[in-house]
C-alpha positions in Angstrom: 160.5 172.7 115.5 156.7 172.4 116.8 154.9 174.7 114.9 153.4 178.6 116.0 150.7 177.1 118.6 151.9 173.6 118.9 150.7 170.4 117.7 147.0 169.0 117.3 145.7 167.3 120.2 145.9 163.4 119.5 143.0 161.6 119.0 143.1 158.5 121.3 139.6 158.2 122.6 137.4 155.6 121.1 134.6 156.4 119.9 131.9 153.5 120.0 128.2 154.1 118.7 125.7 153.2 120.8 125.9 149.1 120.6 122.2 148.1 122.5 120.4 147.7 125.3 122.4 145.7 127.9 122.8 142.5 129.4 120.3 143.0 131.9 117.4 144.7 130.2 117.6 141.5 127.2 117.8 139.0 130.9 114.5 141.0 132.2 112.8 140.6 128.5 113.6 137.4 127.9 112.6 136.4 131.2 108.9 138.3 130.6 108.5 136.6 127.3 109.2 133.1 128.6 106.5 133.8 132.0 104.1 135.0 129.3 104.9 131.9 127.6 104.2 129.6 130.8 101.0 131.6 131.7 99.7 130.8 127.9 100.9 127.3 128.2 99.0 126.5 131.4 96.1 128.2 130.2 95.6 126.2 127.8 96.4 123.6 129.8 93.5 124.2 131.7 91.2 124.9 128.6 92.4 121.6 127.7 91.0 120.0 131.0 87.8 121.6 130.2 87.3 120.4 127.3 88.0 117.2 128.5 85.9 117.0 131.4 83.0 118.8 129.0 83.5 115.5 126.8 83.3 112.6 129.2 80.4 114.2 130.8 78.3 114.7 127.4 79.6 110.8 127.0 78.2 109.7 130.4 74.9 111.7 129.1 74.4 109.9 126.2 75.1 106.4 127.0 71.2 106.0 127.8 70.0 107.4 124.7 72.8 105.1 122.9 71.9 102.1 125.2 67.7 102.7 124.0 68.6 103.2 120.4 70.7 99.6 120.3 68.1 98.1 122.2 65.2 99.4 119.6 67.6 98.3 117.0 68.1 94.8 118.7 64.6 94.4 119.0 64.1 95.5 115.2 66.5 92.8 113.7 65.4 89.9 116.2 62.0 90.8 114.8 63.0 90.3 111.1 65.2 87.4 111.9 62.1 85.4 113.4 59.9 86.7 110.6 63.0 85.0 108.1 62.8 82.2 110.3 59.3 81.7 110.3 59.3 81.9 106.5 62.3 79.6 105.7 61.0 76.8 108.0 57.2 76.9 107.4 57.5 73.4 105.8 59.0 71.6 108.6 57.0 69.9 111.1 57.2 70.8 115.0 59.3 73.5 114.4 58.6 76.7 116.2 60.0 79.7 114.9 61.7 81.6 117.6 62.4 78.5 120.3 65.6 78.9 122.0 67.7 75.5 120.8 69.2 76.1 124.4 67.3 74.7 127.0 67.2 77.8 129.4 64.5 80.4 129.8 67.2 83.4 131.3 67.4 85.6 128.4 70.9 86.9 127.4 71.2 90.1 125.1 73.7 89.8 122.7 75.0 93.4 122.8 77.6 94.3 125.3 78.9 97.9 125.8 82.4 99.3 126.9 82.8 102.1 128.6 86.4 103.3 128.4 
């Protein structure tokens, strides 16, 4: 016999804690992370560029200044070579220090420059 009252009420429901945010609200911040992520990616992208451009243009800046110091520096050693020269051969007869053994007057420098 069921005793005075009746029986407890069974306990059937389940009773889940609270598991998360959902599906969608982890799809909407993962989503925001990764367009964050572009956005820093093509900013620095473009800082990138910048720098690049900022580069090539000091480069195309300097190549007279580089072009003047070679040429001074040319001019220095082709001076101290004939002044060797001119020391080393003083003993021989008809020679003239400095005479091109080539028998063309169009002067040719010896430098060459690549621009890359």
């Amino acid at each position: 016999m069921p005793p005075p009252g009746g029986f407890e009420a069974v306990k059937y429901k389940r009773n889940l804690p609270f598991r998360g945010p959902s599906g969608l609200v982890i799809l909407g911040a993962v989503t925001a992370v990764c367009a964050y992520g572009f956005y820093r990616v093509g900013m620095g992208n473009f800082e990138r560029r910048e720098l690049q451009r900022e580069k090539v243009w000091s480069r195309i800046h300097l190549v007279p200044l580089l072009l003047a110091e070679g040429d001074r520096d040319a001019y220095r050693r082709q001076q101290a070579a004939l002044e060797r020269e001119k020391e080393i051969m003083k003993d021989v007869k008809g020679w003239e220090a400095g005479k091109s053994v080539y028998n063309g007057r169009q002067y040719r420098s010896v430098d060459s420059i690549v621009l890359v």
